[in-house]
TISELO-326577 format. One record per residue: residue number from 1; residue in three letters; chain; x, y, z of N, C-alpha, C in turn. Coordinates in pm, whole numbers. Layout:
LOFI    n  res  chain  n_east  n_north    n_up  ca_east  ca_north   ca_up  c_east  c_north    c_up
LOFI  NUM  ALA      A       X        Y       Z        X         Y       Z       X        Y       Z
...
# end
This chain:
LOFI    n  res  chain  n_east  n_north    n_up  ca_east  ca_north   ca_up  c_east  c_north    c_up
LOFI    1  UNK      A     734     -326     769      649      -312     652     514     -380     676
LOFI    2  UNK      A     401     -327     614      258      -402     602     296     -514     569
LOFI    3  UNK      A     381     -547     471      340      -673     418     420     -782     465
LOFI    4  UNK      A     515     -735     593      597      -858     668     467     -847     772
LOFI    5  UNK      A     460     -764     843      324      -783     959     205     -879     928
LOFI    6  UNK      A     204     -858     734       96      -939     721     196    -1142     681
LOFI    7  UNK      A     246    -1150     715      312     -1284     682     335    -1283     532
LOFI    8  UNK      A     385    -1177     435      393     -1228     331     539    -1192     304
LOFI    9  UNK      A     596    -1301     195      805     -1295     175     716    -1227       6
LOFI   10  UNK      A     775    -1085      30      764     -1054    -115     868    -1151    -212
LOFI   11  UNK      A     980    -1166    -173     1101     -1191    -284    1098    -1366    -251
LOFI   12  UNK      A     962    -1395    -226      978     -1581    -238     927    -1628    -382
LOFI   13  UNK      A     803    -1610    -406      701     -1683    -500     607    -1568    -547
LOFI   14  UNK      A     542    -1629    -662      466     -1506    -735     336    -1540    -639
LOFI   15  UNK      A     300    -1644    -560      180     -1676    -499     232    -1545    -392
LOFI   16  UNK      A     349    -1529    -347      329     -1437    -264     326    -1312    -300
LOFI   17  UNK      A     364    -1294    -432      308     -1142    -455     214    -1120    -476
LOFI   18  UNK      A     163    -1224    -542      -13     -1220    -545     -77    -1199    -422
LOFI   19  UNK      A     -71    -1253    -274     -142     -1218    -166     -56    -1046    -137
LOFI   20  UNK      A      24    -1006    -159       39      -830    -159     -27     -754    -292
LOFI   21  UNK      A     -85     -782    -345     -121      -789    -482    -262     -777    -394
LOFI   22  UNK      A    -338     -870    -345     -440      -872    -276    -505     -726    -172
LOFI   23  UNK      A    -350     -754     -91     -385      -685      31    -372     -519      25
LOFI   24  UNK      A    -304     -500    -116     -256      -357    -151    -357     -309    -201
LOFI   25  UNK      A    -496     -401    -262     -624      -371    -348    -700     -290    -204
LOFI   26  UNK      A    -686     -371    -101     -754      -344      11    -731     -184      99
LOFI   27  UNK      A    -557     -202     124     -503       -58     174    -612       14      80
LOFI   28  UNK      A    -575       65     -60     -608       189    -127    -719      242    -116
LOFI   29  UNK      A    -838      184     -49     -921       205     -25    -921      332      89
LOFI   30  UNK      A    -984      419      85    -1017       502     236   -1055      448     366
LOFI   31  UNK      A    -969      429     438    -1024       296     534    -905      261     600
LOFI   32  UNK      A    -923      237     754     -825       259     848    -714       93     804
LOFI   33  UNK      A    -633      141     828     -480        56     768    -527      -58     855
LOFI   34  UNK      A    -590      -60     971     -608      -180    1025    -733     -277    1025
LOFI   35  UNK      A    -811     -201     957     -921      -283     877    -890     -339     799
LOFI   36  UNK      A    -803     -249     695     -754      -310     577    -647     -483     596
LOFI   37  UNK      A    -592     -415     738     -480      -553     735    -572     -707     828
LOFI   38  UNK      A    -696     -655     892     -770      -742     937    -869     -824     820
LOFI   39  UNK      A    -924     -765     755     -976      -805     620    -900     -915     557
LOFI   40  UNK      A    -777     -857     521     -672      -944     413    -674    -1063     503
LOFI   41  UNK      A    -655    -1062     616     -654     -1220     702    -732    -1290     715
LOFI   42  UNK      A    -850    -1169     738     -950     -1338     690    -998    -1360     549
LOFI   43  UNK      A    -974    -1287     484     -959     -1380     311    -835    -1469     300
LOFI   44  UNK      A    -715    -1418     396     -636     -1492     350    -691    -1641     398
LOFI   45  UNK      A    -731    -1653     502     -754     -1758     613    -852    -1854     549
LOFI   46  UNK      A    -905    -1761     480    -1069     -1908     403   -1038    -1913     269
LOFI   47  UNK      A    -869    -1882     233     -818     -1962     122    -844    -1821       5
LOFI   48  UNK      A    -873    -1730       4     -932     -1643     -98    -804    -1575    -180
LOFI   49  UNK      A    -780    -1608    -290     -647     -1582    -345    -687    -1488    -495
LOFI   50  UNK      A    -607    -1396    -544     -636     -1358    -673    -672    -1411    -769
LOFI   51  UNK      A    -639    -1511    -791     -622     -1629    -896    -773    -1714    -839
LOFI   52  UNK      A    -875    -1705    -798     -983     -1762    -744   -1075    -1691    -684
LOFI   53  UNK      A   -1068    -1547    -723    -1128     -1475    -645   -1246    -1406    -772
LOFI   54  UNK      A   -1223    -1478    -892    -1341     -1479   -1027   -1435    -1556    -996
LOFI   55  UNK      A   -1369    -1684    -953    -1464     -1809    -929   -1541    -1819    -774
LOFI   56  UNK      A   -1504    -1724    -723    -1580     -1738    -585   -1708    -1676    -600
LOFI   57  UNK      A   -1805    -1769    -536    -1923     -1655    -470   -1923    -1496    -470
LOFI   58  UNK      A   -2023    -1451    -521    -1986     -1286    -490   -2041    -1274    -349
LOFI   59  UNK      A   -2154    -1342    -328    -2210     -1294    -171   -2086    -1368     -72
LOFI   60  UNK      A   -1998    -1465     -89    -1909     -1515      19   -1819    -1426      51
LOFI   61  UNK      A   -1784    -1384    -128    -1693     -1236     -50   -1741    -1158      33
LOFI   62  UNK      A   -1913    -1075     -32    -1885      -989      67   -1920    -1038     217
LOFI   63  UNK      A   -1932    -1157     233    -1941     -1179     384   -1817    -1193     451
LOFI   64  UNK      A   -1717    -1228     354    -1587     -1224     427   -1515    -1033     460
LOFI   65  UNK      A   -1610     -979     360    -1497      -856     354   -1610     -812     514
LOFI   66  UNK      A   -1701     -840     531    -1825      -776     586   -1754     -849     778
LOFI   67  UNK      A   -1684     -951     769    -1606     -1021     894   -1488     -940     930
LOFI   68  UNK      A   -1425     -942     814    -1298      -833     828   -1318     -674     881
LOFI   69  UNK      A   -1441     -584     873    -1504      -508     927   -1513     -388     764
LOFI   70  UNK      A   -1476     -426     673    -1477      -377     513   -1655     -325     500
LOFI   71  UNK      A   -1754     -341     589    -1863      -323     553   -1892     -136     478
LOFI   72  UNK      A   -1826      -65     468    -1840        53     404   -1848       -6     262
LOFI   73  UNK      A   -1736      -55     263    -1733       -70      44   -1730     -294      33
LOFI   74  UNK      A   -1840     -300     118    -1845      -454      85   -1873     -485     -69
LOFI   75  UNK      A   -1974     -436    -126    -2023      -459    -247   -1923     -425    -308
LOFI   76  UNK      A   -1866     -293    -336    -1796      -304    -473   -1676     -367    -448
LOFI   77  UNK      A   -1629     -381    -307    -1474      -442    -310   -1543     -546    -345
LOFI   78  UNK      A   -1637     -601    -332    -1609      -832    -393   -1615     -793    -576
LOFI   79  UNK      A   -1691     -694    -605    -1680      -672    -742   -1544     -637    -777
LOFI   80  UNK      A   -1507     -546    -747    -1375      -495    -806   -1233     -634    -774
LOFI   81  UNK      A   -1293     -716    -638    -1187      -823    -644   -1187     -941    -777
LOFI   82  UNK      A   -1333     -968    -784    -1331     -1028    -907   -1287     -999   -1033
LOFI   83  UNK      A   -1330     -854   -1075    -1321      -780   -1220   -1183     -822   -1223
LOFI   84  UNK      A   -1063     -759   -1095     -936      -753   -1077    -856     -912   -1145
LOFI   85  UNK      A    -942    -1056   -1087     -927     -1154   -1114    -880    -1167   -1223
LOFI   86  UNK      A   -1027    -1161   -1286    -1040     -1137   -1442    -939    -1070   -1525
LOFI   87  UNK      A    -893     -963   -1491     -814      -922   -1605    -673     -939   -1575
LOFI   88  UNK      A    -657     -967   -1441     -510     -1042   -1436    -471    -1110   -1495
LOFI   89  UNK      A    -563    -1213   -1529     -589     -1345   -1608    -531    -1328   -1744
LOFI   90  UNK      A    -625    -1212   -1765     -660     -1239   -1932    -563    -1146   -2019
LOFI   91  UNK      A    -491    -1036   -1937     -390      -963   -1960    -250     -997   -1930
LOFI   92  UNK      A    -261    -1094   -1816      -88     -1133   -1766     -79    -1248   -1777
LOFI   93  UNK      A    -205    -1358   -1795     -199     -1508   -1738    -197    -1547   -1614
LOFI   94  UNK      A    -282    -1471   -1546     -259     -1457   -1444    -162    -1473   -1331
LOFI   95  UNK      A     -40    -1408   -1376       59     -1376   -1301      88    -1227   -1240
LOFI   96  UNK      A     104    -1218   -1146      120     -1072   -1125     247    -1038   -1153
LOFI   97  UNK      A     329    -1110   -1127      485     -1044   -1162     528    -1043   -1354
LOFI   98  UNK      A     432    -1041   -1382      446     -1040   -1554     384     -865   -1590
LOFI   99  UNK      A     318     -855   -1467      342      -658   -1503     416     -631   -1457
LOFI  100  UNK      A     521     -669   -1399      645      -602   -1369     726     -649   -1485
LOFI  101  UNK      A     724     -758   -1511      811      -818   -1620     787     -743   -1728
LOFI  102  UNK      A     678     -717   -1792      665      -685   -1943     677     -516   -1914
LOFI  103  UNK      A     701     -437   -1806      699      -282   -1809     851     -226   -1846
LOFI  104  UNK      A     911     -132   -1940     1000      -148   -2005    1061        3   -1908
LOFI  105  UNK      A     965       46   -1826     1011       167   -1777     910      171   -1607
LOFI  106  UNK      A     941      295   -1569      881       314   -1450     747      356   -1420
LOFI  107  UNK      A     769      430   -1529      614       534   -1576     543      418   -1656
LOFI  108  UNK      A     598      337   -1757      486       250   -1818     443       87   -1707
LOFI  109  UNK      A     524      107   -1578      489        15   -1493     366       71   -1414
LOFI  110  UNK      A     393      238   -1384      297       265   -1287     111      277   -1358
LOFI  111  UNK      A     154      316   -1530       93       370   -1615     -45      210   -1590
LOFI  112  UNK      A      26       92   -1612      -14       -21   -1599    -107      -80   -1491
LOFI  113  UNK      A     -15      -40   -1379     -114       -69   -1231    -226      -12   -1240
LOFI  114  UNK      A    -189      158   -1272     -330       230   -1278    -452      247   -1299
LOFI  115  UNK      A    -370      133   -1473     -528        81   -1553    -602      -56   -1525
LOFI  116  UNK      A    -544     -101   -1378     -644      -208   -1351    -779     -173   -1266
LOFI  117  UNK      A    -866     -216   -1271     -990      -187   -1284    -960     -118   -1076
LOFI  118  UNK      A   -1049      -15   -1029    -1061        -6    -949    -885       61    -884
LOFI  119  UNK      A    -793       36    -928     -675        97    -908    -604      255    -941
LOFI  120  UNK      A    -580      316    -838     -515       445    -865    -468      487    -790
LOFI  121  UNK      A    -374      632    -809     -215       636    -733    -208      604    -649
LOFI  122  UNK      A    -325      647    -542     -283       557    -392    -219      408    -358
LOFI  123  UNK      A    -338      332    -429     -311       186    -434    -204      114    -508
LOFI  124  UNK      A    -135      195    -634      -36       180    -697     128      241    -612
LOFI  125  UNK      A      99      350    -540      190       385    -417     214      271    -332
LOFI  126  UNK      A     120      259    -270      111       137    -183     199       19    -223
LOFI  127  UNK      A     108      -52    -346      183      -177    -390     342     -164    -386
LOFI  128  UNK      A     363      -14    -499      526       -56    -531     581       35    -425
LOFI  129  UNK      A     571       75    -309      646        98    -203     709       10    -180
LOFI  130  UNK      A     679      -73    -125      721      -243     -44     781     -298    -157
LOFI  131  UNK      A     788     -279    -272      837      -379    -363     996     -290    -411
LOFI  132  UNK      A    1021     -231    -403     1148      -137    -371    1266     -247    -363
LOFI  133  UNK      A    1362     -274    -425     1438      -350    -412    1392     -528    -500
LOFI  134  UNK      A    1253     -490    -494     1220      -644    -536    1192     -650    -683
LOFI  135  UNK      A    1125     -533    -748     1119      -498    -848    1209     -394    -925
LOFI  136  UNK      A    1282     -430   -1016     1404      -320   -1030    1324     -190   -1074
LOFI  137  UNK      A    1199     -164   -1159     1149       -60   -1180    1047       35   -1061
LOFI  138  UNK      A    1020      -92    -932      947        -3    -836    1023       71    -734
LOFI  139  UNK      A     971      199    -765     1075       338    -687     985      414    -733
LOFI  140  UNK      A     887      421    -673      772       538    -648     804      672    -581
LOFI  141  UNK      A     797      799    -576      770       913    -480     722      905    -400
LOFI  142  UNK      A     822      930    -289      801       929    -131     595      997    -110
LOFI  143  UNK      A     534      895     -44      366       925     -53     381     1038      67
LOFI  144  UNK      A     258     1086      33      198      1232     101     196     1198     276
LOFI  145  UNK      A     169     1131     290      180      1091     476     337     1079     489
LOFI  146  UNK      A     414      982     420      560       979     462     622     1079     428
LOFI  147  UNK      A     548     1148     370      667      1305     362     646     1422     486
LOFI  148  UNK      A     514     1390     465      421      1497     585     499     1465     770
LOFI  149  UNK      A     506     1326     787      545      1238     881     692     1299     877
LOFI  150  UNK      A     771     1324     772      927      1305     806     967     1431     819
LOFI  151  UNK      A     884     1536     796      871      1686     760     856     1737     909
LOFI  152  UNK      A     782     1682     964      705      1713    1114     817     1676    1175
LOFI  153  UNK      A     920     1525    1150     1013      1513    1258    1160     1590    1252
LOFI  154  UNK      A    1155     1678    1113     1254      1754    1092    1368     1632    1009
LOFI  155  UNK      A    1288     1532     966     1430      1464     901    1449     1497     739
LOFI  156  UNK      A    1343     1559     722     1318      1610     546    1290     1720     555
LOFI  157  UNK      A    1346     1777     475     1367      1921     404    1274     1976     264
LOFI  158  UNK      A    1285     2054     229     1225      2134     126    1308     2011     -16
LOFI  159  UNK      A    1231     1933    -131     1279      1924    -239    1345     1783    -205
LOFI  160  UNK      A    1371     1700    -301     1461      1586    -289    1449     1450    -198
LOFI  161  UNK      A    1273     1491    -160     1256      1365     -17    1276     1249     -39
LOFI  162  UNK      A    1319     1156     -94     1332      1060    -149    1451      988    -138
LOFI  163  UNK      A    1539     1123    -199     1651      1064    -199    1704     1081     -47
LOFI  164  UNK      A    1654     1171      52     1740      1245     180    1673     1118     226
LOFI  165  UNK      A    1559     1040     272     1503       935     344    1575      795     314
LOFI  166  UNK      A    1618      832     193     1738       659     119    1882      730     249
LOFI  167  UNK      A    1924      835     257     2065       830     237    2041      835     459
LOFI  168  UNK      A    1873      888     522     1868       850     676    1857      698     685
LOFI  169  UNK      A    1803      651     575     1795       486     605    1928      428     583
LOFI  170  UNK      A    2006      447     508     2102       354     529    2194      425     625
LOFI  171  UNK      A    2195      535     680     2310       575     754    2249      533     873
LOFI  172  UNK      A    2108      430     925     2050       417    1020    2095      252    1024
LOFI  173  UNK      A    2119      171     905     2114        45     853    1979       41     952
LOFI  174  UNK      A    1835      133     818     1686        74     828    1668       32     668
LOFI  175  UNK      A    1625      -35     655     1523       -69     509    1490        9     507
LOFI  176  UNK      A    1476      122     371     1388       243     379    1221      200     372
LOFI  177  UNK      A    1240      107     335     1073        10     324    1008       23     439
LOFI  178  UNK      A    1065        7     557     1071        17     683    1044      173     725
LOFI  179  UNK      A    1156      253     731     1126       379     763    1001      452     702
LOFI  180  UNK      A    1039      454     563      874       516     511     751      489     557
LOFI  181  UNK      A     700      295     631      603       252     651     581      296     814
LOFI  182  UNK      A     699      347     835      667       393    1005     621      575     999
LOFI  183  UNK      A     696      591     905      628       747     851     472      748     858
LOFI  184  UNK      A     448      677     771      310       644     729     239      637     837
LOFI  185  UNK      A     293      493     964      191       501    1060     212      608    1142
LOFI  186  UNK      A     271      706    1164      321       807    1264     183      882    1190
LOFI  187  UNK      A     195      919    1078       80      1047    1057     -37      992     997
LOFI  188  UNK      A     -76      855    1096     -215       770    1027    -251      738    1192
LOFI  189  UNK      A    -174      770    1267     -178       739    1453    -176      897    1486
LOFI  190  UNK      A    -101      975    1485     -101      1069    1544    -171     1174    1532
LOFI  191  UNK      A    -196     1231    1411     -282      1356    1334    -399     1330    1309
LOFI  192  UNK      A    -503     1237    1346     -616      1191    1368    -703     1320    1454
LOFI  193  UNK      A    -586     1319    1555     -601      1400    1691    -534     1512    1716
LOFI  194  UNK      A    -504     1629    1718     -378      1645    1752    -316     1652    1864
LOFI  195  UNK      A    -385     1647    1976     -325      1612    2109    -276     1489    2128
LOFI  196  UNK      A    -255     1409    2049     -210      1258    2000     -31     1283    1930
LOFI  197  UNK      A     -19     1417    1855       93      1416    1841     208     1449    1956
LOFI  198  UNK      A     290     1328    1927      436      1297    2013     472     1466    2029
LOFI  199  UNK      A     497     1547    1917      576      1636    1913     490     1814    1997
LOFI  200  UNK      A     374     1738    2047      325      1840    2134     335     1998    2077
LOFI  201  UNK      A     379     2112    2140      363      2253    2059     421     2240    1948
LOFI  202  UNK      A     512     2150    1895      629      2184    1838     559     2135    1664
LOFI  203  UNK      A     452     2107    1672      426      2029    1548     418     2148    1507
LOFI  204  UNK      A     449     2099    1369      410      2196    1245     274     2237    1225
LOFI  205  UNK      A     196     2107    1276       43      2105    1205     -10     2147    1329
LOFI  206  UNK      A     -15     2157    1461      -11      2277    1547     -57     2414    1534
LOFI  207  UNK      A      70     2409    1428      111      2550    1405      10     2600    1320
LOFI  208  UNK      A     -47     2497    1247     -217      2539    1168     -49     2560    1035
LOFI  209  UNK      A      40     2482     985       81      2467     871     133     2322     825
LOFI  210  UNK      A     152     2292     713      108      2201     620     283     2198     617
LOFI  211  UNK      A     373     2082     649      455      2060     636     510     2038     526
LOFI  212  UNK      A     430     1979     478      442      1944     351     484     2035     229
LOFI  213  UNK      A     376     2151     231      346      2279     140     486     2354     240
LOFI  214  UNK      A     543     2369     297      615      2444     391     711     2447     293
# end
């Protein structure tokens, strides 16, 4: 998972959901997964936390996001990290696990993420992927790369991806947290290019078709 690569124990402390809380603001962005996970380190590194990220400098951010190599969306990411601050604050107390706490359903959890400033499906995918098991209401739909990814390797079928990727992960004993996030990097590494894909003639997307839509 991103968020063991990035040193964080989702199921320790709310400080640690708060730094995935952080780093998930960053993924959703358009922007290569490894910018995104180089960024989060060095905010993590010069102390830059949700809960302090109102009170920081706006120009320190963007020099930190501008180190991390974030220079496409420096400006509005230090804005949108702050705004984000802010209404964590002033809506949860600034706790992040109190939107999971106070969401009475799945749809009014995702409904929630959505409406934080700068947040949408992608970045709300993102977050409650990894939180699968940690949050009893996060169980999102398998995202558009991990389906595309599992489609191409022939392990998913037409309808039901979700559940067929739960029932290869445990008959694999993988974390599906795990499998999905290798989905992800398979068609965020490979289909860039397509002479990059493993599966040579045999790809679907080769074939000039959309596995997905298939």
């Amino acid at each position: 998972m991103f968020s063991v690569e990035l040193g964080i124990d989702l199921g320790a402390t709310e400080q640690e959901l708060a730094r995935w809380f952080l780093a998930a603001t960053l993924f959703g962005t358009r922007i290569p997964a490894s910018v995104a996970m180089r960024t989060f380190a060095v905010l993590d590194e010069a102390g830059v936390t949700l809960a302090g990220a109102r009170h920081a400098e706006w120009n320190a951010l963007v020099d930190l996001l501008d180190t991390g190599g974030y220079t496409r969306y420096d400006y509005r990411t230090a804005t949108r990290l702050q705004e984000l601050s802010e209404v964590v604050d002033a809506r949860y107390g600034g706790q992040v696990g109190a939107i999971g706490r106070r969401a009475r359903t799945a749809v009014e959890l995702e409904a929630a993420l959505d409406a934080l400033p700068g947040w949408g499906p992608v970045t709300v995918g993102v977050f409650l992927r990894e939180l699968r098991g940690v949050w009893v209401l996060a169980d999102p739909p398998l995202g558009r790369l991990a389906a595309m990814a599992g489609r191409h390797l022939h392990i998913l079928g037409p309808g039901a991806e979700l559940s067929r990727l739960r029932t290869v992960s445990a008959a694999a004993g993988i974390d599906l947290r795990d499998l999905e996030c290798a989905l992800v990097r398979l068609s965020l590494a490979h289909h860039r290019r397509w002479t990059d894909c493993p599966g040579g003639l045999h790809c679907w997307l080769l074939a000039g078709r959309d596995p997905v839509a298939s």
